[in-house]
mmCIF file of the C-alpha atoms, coordinates in Angstrom:
data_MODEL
# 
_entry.id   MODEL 
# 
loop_
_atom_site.group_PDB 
_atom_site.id 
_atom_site.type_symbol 
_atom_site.label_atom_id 
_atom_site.label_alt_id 
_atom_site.label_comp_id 
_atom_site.label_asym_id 
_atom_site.label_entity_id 
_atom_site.label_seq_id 
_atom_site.pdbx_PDB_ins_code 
_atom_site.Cartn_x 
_atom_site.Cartn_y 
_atom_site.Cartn_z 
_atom_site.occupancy 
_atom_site.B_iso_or_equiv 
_atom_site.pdbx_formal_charge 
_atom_site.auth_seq_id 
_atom_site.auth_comp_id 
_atom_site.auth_asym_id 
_atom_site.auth_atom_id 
_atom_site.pdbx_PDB_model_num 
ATOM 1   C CA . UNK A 1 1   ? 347.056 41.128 4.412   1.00 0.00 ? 1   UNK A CA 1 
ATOM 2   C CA . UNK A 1 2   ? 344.369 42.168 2.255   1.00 0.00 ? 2   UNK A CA 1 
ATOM 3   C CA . UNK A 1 3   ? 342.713 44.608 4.887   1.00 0.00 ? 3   UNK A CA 1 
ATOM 4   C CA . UNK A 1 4   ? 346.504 46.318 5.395   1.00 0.00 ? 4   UNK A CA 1 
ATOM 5   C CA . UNK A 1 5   ? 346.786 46.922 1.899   1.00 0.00 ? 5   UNK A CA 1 
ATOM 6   C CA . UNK A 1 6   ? 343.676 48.363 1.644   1.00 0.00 ? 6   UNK A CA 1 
ATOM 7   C CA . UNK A 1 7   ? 344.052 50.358 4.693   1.00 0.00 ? 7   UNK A CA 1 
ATOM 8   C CA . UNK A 1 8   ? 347.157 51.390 3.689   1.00 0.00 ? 8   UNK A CA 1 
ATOM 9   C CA . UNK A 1 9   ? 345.955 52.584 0.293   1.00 0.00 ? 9   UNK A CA 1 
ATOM 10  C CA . UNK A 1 10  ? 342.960 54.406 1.540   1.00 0.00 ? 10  UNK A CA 1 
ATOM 11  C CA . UNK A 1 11  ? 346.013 56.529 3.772   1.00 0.00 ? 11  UNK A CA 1 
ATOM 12  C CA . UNK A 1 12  ? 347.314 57.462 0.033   1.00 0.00 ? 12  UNK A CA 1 
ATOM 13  C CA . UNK A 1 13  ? 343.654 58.563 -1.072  1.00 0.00 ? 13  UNK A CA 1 
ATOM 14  C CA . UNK A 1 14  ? 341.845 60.155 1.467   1.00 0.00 ? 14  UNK A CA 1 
ATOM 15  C CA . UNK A 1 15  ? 344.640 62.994 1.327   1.00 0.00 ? 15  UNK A CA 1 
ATOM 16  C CA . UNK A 1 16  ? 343.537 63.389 -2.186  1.00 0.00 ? 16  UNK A CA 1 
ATOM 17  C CA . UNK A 1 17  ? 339.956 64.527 -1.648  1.00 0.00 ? 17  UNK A CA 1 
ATOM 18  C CA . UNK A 1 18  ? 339.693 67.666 -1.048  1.00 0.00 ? 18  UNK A CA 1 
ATOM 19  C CA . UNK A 1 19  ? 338.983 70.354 -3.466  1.00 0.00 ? 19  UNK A CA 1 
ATOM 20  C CA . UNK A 1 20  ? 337.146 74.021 -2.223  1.00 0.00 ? 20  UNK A CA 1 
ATOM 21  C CA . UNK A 1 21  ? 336.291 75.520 0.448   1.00 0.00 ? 21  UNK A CA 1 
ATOM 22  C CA . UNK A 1 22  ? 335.408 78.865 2.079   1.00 0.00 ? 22  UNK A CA 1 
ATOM 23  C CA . UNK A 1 23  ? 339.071 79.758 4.137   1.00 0.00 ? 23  UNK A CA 1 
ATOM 24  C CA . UNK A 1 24  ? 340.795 82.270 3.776   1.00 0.00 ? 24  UNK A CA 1 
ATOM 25  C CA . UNK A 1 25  ? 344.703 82.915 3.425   1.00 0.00 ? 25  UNK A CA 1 
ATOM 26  C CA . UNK A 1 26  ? 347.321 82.446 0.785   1.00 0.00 ? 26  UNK A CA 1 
ATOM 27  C CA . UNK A 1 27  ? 345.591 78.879 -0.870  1.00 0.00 ? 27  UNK A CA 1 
ATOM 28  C CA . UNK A 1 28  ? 341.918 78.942 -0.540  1.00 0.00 ? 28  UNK A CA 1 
ATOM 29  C CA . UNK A 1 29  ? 341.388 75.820 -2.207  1.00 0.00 ? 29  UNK A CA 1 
ATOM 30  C CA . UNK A 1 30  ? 341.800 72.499 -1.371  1.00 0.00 ? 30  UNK A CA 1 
ATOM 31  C CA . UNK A 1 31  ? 342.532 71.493 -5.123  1.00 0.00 ? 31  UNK A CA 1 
ATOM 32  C CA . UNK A 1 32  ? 346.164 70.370 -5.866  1.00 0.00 ? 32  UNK A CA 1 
ATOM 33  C CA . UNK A 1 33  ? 348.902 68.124 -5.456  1.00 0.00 ? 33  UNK A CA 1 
ATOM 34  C CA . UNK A 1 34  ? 349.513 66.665 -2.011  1.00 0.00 ? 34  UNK A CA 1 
ATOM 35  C CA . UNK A 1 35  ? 352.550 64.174 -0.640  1.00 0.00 ? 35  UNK A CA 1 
ATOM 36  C CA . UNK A 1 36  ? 352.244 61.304 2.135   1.00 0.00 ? 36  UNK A CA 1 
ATOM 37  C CA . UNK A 1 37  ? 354.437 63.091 5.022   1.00 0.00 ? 37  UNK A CA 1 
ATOM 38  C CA . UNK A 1 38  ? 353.714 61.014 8.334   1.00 0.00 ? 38  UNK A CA 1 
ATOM 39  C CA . UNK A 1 39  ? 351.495 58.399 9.058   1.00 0.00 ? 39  UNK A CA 1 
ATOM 40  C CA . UNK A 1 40  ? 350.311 57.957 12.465  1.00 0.00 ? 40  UNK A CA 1 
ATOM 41  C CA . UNK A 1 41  ? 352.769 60.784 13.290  1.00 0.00 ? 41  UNK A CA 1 
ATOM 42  C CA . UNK A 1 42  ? 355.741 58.975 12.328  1.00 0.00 ? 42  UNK A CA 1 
ATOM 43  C CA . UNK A 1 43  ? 357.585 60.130 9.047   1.00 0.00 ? 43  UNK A CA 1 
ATOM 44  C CA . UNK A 1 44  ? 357.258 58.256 5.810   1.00 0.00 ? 44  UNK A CA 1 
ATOM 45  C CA . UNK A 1 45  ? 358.896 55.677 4.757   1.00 0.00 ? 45  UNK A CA 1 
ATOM 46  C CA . UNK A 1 46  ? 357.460 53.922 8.159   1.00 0.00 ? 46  UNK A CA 1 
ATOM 47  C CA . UNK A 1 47  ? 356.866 50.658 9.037   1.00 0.00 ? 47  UNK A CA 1 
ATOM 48  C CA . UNK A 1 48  ? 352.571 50.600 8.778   1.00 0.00 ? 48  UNK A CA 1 
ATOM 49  C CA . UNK A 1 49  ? 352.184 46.814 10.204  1.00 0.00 ? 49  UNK A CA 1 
ATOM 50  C CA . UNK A 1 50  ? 354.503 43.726 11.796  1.00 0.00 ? 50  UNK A CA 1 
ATOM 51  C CA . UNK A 1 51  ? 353.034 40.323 11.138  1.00 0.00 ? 51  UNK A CA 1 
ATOM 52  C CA . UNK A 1 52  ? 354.234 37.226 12.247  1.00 0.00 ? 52  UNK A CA 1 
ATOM 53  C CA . UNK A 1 53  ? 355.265 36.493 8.203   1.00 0.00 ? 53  UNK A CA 1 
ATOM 54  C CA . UNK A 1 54  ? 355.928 39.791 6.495   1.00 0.00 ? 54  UNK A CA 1 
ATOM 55  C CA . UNK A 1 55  ? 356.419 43.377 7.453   1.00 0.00 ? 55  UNK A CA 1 
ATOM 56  C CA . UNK A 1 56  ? 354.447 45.861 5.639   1.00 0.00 ? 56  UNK A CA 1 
ATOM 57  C CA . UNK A 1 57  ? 356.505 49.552 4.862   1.00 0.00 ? 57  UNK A CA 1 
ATOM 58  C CA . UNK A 1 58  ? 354.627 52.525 3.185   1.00 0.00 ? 58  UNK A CA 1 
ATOM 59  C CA . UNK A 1 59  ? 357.820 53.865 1.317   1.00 0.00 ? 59  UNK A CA 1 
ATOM 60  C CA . UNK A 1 60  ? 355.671 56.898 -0.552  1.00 0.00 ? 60  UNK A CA 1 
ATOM 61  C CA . UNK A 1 61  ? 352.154 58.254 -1.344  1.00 0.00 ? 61  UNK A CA 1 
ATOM 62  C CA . UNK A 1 62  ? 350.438 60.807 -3.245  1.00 0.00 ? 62  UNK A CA 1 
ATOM 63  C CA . UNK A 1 63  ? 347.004 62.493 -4.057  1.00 0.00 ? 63  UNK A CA 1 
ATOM 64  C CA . UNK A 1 64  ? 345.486 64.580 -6.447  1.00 0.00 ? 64  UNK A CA 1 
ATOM 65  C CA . UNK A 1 65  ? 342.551 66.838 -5.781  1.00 0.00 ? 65  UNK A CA 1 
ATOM 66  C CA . UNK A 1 66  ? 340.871 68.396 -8.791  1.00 0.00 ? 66  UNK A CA 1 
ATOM 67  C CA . UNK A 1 67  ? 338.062 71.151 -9.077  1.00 0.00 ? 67  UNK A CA 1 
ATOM 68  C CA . UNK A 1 68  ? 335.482 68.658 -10.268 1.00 0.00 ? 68  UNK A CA 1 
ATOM 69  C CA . UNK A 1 69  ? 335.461 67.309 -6.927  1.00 0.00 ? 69  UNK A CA 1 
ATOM 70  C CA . UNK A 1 70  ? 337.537 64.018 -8.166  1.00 0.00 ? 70  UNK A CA 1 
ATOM 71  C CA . UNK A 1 71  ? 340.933 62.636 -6.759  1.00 0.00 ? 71  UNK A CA 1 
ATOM 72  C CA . UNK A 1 72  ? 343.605 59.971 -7.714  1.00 0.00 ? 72  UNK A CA 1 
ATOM 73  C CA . UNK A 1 73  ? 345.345 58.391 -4.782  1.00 0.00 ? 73  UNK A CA 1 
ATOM 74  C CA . UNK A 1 74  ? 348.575 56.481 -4.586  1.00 0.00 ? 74  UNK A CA 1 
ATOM 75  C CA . UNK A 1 75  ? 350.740 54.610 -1.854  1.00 0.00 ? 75  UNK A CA 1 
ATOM 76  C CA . UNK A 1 76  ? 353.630 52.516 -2.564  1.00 0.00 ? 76  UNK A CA 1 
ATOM 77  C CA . UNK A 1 77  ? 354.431 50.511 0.216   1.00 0.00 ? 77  UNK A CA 1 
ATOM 78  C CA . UNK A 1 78  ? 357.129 47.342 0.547   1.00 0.00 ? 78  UNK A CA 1 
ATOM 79  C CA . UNK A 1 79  ? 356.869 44.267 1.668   1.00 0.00 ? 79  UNK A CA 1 
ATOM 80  C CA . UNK A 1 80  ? 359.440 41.466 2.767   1.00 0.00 ? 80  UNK A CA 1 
ATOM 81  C CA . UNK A 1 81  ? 359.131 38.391 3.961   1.00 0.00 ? 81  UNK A CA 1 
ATOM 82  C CA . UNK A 1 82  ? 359.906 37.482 7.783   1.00 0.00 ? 82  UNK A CA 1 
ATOM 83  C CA . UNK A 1 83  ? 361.497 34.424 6.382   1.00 0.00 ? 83  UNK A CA 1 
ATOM 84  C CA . UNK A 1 84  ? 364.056 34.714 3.661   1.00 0.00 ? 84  UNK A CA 1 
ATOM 85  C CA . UNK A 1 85  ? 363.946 38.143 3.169   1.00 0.00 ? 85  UNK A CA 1 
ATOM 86  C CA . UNK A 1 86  ? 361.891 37.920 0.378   1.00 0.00 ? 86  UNK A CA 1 
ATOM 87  C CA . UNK A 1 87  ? 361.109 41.939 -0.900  1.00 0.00 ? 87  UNK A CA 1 
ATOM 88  C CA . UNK A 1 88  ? 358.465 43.358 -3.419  1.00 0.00 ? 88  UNK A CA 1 
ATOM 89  C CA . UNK A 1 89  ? 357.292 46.718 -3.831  1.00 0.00 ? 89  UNK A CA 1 
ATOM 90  C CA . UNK A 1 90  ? 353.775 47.456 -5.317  1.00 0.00 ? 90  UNK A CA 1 
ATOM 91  C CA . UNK A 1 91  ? 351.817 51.131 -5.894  1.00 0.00 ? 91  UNK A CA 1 
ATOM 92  C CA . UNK A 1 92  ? 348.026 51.058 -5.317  1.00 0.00 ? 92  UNK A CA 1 
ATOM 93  C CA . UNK A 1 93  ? 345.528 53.466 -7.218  1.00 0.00 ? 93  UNK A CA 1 
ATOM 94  C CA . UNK A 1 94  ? 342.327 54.660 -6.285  1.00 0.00 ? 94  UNK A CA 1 
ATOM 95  C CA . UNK A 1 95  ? 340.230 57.325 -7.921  1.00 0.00 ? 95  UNK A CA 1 
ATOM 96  C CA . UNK A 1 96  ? 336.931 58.578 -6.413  1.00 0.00 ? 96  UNK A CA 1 
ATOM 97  C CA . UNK A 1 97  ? 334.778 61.922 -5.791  1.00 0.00 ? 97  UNK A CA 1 
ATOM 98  C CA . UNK A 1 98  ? 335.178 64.176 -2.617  1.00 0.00 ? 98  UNK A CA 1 
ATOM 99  C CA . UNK A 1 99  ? 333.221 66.594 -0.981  1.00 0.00 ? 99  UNK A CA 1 
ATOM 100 C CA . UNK A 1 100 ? 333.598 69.187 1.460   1.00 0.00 ? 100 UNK A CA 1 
ATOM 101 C CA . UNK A 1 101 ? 331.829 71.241 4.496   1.00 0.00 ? 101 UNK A CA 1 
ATOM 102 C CA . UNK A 1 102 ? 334.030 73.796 5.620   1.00 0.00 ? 102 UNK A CA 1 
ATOM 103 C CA . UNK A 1 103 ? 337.224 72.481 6.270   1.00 0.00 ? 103 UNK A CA 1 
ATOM 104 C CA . UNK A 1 104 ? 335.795 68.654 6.633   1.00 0.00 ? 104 UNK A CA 1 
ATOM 105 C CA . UNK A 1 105 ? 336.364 66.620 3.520   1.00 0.00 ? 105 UNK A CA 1 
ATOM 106 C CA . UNK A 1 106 ? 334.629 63.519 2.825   1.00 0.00 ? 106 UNK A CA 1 
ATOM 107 C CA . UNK A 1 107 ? 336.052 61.502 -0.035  1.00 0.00 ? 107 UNK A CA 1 
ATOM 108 C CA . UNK A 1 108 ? 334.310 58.270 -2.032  1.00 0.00 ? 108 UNK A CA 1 
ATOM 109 C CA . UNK A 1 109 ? 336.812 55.807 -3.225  1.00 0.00 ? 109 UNK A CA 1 
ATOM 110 C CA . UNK A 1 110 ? 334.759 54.656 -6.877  1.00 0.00 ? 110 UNK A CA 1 
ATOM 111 C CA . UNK A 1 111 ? 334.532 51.003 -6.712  1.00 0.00 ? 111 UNK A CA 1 
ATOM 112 C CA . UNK A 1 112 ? 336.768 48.982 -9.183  1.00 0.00 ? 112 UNK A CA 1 
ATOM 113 C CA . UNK A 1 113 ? 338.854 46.085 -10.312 1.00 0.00 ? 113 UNK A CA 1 
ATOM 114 C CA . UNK A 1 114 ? 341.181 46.858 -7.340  1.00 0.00 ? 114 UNK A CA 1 
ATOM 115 C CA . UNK A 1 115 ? 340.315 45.259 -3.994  1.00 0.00 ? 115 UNK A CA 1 
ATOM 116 C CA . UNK A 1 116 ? 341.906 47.895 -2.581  1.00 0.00 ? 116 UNK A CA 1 
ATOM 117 C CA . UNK A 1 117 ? 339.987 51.123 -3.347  1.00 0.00 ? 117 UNK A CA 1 
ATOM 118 C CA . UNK A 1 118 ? 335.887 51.495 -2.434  1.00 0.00 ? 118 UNK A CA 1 
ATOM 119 C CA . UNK A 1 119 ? 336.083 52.931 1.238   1.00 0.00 ? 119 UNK A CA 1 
ATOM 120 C CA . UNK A 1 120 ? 334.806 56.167 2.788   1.00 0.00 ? 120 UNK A CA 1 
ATOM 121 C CA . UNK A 1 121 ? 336.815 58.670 4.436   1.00 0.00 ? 121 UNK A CA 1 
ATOM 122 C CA . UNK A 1 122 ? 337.075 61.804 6.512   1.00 0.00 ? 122 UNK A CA 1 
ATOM 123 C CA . UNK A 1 123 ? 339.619 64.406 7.138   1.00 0.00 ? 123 UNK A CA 1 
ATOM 124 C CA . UNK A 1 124 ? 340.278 67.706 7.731   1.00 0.00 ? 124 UNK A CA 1 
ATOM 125 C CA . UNK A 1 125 ? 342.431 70.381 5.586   1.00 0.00 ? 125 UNK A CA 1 
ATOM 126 C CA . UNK A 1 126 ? 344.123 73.537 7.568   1.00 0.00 ? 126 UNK A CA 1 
ATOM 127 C CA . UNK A 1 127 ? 342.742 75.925 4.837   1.00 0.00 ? 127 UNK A CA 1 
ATOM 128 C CA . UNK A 1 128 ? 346.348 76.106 3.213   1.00 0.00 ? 128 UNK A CA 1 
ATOM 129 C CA . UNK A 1 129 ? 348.637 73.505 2.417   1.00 0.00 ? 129 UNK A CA 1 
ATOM 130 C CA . UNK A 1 130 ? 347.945 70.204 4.617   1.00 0.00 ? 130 UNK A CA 1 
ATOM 131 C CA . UNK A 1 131 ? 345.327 67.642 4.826   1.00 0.00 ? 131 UNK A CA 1 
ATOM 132 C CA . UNK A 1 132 ? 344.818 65.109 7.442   1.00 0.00 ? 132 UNK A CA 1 
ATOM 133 C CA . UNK A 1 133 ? 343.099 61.854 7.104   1.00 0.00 ? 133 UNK A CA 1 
ATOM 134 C CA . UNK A 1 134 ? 341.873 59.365 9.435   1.00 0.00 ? 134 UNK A CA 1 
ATOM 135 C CA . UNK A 1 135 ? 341.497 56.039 7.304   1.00 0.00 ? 135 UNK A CA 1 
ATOM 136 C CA . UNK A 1 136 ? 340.869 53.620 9.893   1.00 0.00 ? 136 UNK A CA 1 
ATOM 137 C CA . UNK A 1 137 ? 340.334 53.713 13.563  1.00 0.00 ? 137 UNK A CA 1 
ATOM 138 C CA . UNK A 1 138 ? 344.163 54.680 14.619  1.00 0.00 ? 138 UNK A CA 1 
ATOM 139 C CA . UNK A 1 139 ? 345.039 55.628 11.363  1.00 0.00 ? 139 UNK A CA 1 
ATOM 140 C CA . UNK A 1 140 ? 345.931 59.199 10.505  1.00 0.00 ? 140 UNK A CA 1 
ATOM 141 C CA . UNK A 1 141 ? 347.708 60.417 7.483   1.00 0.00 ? 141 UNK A CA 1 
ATOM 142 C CA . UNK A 1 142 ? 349.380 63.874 7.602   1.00 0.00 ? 142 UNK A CA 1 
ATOM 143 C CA . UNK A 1 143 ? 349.496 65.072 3.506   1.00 0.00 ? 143 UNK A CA 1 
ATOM 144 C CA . UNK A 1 144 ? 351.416 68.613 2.266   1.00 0.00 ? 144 UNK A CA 1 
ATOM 145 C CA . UNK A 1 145 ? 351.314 70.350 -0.766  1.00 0.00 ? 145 UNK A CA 1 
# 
């Protein structure tokens, strides 16, 4: 459960890394505020992974991409219980440092009290608006300002 969290976490923040780069068009930079729009290619809220006791749902995520090369990540994702129906709804924070070569960010999760936060990712932003993130082998994110 641990690993889908964290997975599921890094989705929020590797959207968040990005913050210059040498495009052109109507946003040049990568800097800004970004929402969690599909994961995998399916729409958010989605169901991110079926277990045999709980279902895991990312219901929302964000990221943040500042001009000092730093983001802030979030996911909120649900979770109920196969049995009983049990639900509880958490939101997972990572901050880190990003950089970028042409239109390829690479962000650093900082290590921290959180299990969840501490990985490496890559994506890719369009040179306007969207950022996409592969977290995990099968995992994409699709992010929009």
């Amino acid at each position: 459960m641990r690993k889908i969290i964290r997975t599921m976490f890094v989705l929020a923040a590797v959207a968040i890394l990005p913050a210059c780069s040498d495009s052109t068009g109507p946003n040049q930079t990568v800097t800004g505020n970004y929402t969690l729009i599909s994961v995998n290619g399916l729409l958010v809220p989605v169901v991110f992974s079926a277990e045999q006791f709980f279902t895991l749902r990312i219901t929302a995520g964000t990221l943040t991409v500042n001009s000092n090369n730093t983001f802030t990540a979030s996911a909120t994702y649900e979770q109920t219980l196969n049995v009983g129906g049990v639900k509880t709804t958490d939101t997972v924070t990572c901050t880190g440092t990003y950089a970028m070569n042409g239109n390829t960010i690479t962000f650093t999760e900082a290590n921290s009290t959180n299990a969840n936060c501490g990985g490496v990712y890559t994506g890719t932003w369009d040179g306007e608006n969207a950022l996409t993130v592969d977290f995990d082998v099968g995992v994409r994110a699709l992010f929009e300002k």
